[in-house]
C-alpha positions in Angstrom: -11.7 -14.8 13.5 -9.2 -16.7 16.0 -10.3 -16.8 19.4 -8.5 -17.9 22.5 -8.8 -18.1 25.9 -6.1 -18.3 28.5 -6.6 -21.7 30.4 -6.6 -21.8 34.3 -2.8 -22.4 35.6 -1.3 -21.5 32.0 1.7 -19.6 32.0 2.1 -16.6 29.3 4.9 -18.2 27.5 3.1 -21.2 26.5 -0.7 -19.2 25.4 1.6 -17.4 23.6 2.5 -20.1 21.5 -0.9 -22.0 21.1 -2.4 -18.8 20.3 0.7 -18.1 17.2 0.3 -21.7 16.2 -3.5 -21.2 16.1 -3.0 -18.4 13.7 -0.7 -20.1 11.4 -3.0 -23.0 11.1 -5.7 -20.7 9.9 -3.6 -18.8 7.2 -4.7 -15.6 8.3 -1.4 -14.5 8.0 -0.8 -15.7 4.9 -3.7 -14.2 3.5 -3.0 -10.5 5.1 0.4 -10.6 3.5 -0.9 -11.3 0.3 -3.4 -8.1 0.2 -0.6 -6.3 2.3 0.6 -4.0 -0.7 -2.3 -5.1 -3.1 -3.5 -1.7 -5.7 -6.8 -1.2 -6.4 -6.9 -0.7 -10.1 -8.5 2.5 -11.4 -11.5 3.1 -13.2 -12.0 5.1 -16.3 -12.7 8.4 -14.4 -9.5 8.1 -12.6 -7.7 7.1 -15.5 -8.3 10.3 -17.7 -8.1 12.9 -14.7 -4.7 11.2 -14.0 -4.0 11.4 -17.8 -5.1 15.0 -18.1 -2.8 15.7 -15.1 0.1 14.3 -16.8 -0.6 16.7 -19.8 -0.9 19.6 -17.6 2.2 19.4 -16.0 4.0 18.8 -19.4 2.5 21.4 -20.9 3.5 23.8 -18.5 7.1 22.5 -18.3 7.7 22.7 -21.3 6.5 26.5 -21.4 8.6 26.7 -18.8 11.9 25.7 -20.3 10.9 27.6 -23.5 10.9 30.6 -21.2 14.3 30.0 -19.8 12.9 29.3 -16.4 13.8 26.0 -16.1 17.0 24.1 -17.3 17.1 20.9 -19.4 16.4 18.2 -16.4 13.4 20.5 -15.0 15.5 22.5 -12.2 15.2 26.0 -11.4 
């Protein structure tokens, strides 16, 4: 964690910019932009309920479509 303190006569301006050059001397920047749009991968249980979600939907699509119900891109 970065800590810094505002010295006694400092002007805004110029903590300002030892407190950014601070941070991009650490790399924590560089290291939130890297896990910034990071996915978790899924485990197995995850997996099949997505799978058996898929299937659903399909299926009932499908009976859909045969029933007239829906047209040939999935619209009403």
């Amino acid at each position: 964690m970065i800590e810094a303190r505002r010295k006694d006569n400092e002007s805004i301006g110029a903590f300002l910019r030892r407190f950014t050059k601070k941070v991009q001397q650490s790399g924590v920047l560089i290291r939130a932009r890297k896990t910034r749009y990071k996915i978790t991968p899924k485990n197995k249980k995850e997996k099949q309920e997505a799978a058996l979600r898929r299937f659903r939907t399909n299926q009932e699509r499908e009976k859909l479509f045969k029933l007239g119900k829906l047209d040939e891109y999935g619209r009403k």
